[in-house]
N, C-alpha and C positions, 0 to 999 in steps of 0.2 A: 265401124268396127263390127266385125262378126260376134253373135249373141248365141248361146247354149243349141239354138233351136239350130241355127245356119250352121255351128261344127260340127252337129250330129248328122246332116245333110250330106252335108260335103264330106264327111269321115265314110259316111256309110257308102255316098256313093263312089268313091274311090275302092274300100271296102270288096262293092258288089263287080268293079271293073276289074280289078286286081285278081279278084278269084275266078273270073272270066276267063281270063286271058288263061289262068293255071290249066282249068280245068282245060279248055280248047287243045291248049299247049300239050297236056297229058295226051288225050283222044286223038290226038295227030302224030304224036309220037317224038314232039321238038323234042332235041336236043336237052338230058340234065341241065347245062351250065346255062341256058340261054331261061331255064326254066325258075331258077334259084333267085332272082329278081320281082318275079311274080308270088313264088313261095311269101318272100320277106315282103314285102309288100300286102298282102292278106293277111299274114300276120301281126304287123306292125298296126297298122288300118281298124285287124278287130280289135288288137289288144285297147288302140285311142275310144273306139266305141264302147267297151267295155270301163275305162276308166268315166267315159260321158254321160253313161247311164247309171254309173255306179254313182256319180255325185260324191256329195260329202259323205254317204252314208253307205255303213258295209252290208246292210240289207240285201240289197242289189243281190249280191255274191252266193246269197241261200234261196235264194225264192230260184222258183222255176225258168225262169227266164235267166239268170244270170248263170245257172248249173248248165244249161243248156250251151252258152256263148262259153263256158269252162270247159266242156266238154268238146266243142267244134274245135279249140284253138289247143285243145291236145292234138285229136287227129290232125291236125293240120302243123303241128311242130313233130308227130311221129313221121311224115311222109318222107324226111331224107333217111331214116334209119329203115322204114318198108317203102325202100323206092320199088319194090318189083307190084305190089299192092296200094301202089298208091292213085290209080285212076280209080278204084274199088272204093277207097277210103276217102276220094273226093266225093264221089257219086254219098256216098253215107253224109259227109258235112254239109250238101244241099240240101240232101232229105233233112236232115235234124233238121236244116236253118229253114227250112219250108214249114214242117211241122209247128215248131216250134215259134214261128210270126203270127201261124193263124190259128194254136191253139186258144181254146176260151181264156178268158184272164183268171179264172178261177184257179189255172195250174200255172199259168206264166208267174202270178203274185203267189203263189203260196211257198210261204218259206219250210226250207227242211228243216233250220232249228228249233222254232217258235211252234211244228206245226200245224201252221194256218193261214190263212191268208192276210196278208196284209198289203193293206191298200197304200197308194204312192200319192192320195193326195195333191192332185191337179196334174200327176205324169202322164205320161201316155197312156192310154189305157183304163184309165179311173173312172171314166164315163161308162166305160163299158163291164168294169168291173162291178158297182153301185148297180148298174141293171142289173147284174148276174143276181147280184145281194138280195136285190127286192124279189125277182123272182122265185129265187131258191126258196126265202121268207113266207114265198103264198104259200109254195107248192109245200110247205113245211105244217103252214095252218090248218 
């Protein structure tokens, strides 16, 4: 049976093939209808990812990383109502999804409510985040 780690794999890279195809599909000029299956599909895909990282907990949803996947999956449910702008508005939901994997964790974990960072305790990133902490902490003393 598939475990947390393997459906976030397989989501994402579904996810990464789905918006593939969109994005090519835009730049080539396919056809709307042919194209409205990869829409839903990158769609659906982020929305499972976002539910996978969000876990039990609605943290996810304010930190930085989870605003950012909030914000991609607007743009990308705006593109049938700005279909004339919509190869513009794909080119922007790479850029954020690019930025936004290899921003430091200090802005990926830091939530808009609590203001501040809060750590995910053994998720992705925690490793990396605890380094930021100790450093920040020298360059502090």
């Amino acid at each position: 049976m598939f475990n947390a780690r393997a459906w976030n794999i397989a989501m994402r890279t579904a996810h990464i093939a789905a918006m593939g195809v969109l994005l090519g599909g835009h730049a080539f000029d396919v056809p709307r209808e042919k194209l409205y299956v990869s829409l839903g599909l990158t769609i659906a895909t982020g929305v499972a990812l976002a539910m996978l990282e969000a876990g039990a907990s609605l943290i996810w949803f304010h930190q930085g990383r989870g605003v950012i996947t909030l914000v991609k999956l607007g743009l990308l449910c705006a593109v049938p109502w700005c279909w004339d702008d919509r190869f513009a508005i794909l080119l922007v939901v790479v850029t954020i999804a690019s930025v936004g994997a290899h921003m430091p964790a200090r802005f990926r974990y830091y939530s808009l409510v609590y203001k501040r960072v809060l750590r995910c305790h053994g998720g992705p990133g925690d490793a990396e985040l605890a380094a930021e902490t100790h450093m920040q902490e020298d360059e502090d003393a």
